[in-house]
N, C-alpha and C positions, 0 to 999 in steps of 0.2 A: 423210833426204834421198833422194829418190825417182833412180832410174839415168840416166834423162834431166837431173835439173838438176846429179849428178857428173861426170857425161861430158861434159855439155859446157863447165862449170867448168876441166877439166881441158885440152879443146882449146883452149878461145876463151884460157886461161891463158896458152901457150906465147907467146914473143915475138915469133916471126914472124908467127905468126896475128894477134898482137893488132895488130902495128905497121901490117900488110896491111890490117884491118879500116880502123883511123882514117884510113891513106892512100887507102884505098878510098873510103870515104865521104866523107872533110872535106877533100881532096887530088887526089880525082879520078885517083888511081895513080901522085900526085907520089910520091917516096920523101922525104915530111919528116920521117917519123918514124919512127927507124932502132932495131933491135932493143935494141943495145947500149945507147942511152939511158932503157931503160924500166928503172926499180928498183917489185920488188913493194910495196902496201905494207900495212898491215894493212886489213882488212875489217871489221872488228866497230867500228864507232862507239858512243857513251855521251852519249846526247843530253838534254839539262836544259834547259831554258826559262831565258834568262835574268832573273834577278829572282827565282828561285824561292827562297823559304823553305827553311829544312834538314829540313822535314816532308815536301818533295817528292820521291817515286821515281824514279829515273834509270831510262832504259829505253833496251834495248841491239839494236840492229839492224843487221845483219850486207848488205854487199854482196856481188856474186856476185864480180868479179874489180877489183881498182883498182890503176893502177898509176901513179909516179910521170913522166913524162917530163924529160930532163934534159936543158939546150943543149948543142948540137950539140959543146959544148969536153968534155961529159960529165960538167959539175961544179956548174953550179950549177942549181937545178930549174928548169924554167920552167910546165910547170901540170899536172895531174892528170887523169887517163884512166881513166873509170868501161866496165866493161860489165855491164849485168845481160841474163841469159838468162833466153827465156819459153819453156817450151814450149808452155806453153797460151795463148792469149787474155788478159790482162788489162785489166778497161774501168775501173780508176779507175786504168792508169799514170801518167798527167802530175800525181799527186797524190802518189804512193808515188816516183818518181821524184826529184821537188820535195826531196821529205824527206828523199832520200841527201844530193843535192848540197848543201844547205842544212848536215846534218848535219856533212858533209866543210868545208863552210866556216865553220862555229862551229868547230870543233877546232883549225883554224888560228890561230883567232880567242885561243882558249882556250892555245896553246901559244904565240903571240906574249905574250899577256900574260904566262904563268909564265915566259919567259927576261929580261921586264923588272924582274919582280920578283927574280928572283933576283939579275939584276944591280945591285937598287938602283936602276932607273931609275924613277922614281915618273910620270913625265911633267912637263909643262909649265905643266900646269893640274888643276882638278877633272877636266875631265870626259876626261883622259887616264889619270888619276887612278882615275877608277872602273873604266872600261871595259875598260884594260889594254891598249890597241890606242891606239897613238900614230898622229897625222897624216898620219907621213912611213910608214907601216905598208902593207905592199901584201898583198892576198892571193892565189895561186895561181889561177886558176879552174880551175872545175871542167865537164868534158864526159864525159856518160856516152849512150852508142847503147845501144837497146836490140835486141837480135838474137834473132830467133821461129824459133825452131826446129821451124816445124810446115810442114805444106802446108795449113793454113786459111787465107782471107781475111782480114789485120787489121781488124775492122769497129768498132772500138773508138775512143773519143775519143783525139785527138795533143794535144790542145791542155789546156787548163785551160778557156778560151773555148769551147769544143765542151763542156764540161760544166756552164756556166751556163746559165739558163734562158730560150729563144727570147723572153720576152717583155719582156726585161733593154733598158731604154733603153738605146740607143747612146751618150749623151753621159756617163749615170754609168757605163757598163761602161769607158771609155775608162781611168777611172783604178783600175778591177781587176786585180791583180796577173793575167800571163797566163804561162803554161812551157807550154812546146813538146818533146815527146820527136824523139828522135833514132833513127827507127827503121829497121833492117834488113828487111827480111821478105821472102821467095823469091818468095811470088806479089803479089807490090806493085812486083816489079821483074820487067823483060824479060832475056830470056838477056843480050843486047848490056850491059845494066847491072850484069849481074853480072860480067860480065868486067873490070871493075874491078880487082876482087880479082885476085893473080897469085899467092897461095898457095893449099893445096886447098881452103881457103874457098869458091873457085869451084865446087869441083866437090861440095863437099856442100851447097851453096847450091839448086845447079842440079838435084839428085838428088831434093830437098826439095822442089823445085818442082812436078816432073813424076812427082811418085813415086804422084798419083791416079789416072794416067792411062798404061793399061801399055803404050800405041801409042807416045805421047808420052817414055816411058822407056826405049821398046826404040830410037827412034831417039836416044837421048840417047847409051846404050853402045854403039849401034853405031857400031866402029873408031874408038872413043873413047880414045887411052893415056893418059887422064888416070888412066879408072878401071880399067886395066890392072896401074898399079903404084903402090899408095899406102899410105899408114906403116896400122900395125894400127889405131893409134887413130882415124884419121880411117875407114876401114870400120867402127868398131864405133860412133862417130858416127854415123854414115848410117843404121847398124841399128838402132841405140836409137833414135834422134828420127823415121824413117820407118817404124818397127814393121814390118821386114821382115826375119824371123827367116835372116837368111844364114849359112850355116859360116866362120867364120872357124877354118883348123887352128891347133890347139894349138903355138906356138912359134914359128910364123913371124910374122915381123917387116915385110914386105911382104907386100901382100894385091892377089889380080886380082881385082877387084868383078865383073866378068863371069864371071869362071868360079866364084865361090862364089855369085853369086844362077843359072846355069845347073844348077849340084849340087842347091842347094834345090828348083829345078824339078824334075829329074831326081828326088828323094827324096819329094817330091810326088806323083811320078805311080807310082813303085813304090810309095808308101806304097798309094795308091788301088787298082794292080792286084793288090795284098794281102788288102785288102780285102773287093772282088771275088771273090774265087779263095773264100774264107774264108767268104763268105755263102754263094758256088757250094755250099762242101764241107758249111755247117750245113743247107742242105736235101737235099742229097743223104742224111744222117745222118738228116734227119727221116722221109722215105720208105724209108730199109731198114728204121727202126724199128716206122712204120704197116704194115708188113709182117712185123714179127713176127720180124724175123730176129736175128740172133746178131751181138754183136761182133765175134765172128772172120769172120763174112762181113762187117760194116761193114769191119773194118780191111783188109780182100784188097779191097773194091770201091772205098775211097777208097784205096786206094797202087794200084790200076790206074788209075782214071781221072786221078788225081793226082799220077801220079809222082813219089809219096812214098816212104821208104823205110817199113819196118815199122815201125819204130821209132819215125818221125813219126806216122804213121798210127794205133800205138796210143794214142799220146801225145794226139793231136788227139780219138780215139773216146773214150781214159778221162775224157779233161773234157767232156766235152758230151754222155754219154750220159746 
């Protein structure tokens, strides 16, 4: 698993982020969906065709984050809360999408029947009888957002319908199954929209946004205290999914986003006048050389003009002579 899809497994994980996300998006910043009602719950689905003979392979396909939501008394469930994280592009999601939720609601399917069976409950009739899922049976539904953790443009099909073919009559497409993703994405959305969100959602949303464009990110942190003081993991969010190699120190548990992408500038621009100085010194070495001269005048003429000590100076002549 690559550091982008663990990092962000692990923020979008946390309760409040995730509760922030649904309220953000399916709530418009109502608070209906409060931390404490979320129970994790497994990932890894085991998906079988039903009908299948005992020749057929089960095949096992794992979601990024699901979790259960539960009414507001905090006891009994009321429906299931997918996220899958991109950080790439994906152009057949509303197909890989389809097959979570689908997946998540055969399981259900599948665990309704084995408590009837265990109970002895045979159903009512045949065809209660076969399926294992009785009349009065209800299922959870299932909502999963998918959230892009890139600053590309989503240019990808949303739809199921976007991925059938323009010359598809209307009157037979009508009865084509269609799934629709539920998608996040920074630059699909305006600042205004992402303020939505009131956990730092916002502010690694908005960082992801404008992180192309360094005019447009210097007024984002400038006398910004969002990204003044924020938990470690949400900085090292920012820096994995916008590949902007920032210091984060060793042990501190709050991070100023602006003074550690200021440092990286700062370590930039000494790394550069290093550099510099360093090519300075390989041609000056080149020319006492084409002249014939001796080490011990290399090393006295680079620790003059370089205010080096001897020490550097023989150091830097033994390797490059």
């Amino acid at each position: 698993m690559g550091s982008k899809d663990s990092v962000t497994k692990v923020y979008i994980g946390q309760a409040d982020r995730f509760a922030d996300l649904f309220n953000g998006y399916c709530f418009h910043g109502k608070k209906k969906v409060l931390p404490e009602n979320l129970r994790d719950m497994d990932t890894a689905s085991i998906v079988l065709p039903y009908g299948a003979d005992s020749t057929a392979l089960p095949e096992q396909k794992a979601r990024d984050v699901l979790k259960m939501l539960l009414k507001t008394d905090g006891k009994a469930a009321y429906c299931i809360l997918g996220v899958e994280n991109q950080s790439e592009i994906h152009t057949a999601m509303p197909v890989r999408n389809m097959l979570y939720d689908a997946m998540t609601l055969t399981e259900q399917v599948a665990l309704t029947a084995r408590s009837h069976k265990a109970a002895g409950d045979s159903g009512t009739d045949k065809a209660e009888f076969l399926s294992g899922f009785h009349r009065h049976d209800r299922l959870l539904p299932v909502i999963t957002i998918v959230v892009h953790w890139g600053a590309e443009t989503w240019n990808a099909p949303l739809s199921l319908r976007e991925m059938y073919p323009d010359c598809m009559d209307e009157d037979l497409l009508k009865y084509a199954a269609d799934y629709h993703i539920n998608l996040v994405s920074p630059t699909l959305m305006s600042d205004n929209e992402l303020d939505i969100f009131e956990s730092d959602l916002r502010a690694v949303m908005k960082f992801l946004k404008h992180s192309n464009s360094k005019e447009e990110l210097t007024n984002l942190l400038k006398d910004n205290a969002e990204f003044e003081d924020m938990e470690r993991l949400t900085a090292q969010t920012i820096s994995i999914c916008s590949n902007v190699d920032f210091n984060i120190p060793v042990g501190e548990e709050r991070i100023n986003l602006c003074k550690a992408i200021e440092d990286m500038k700062e370590d930039a621009r000494n790394e550069g006048r290093k550099e510099e100085r360093n090519n300075g010194m390989l041609k000056s070495l080149s020319i006492i050389k084409n002249l014939s001269s001796s080490k011990d005048i290399a090393i006295h003429e680079l620790s003059e003009a370089y205010s080096l000590s001897s020490e550097e100076a023989m150091a830097f002549v033994n390797n490059h002579w």
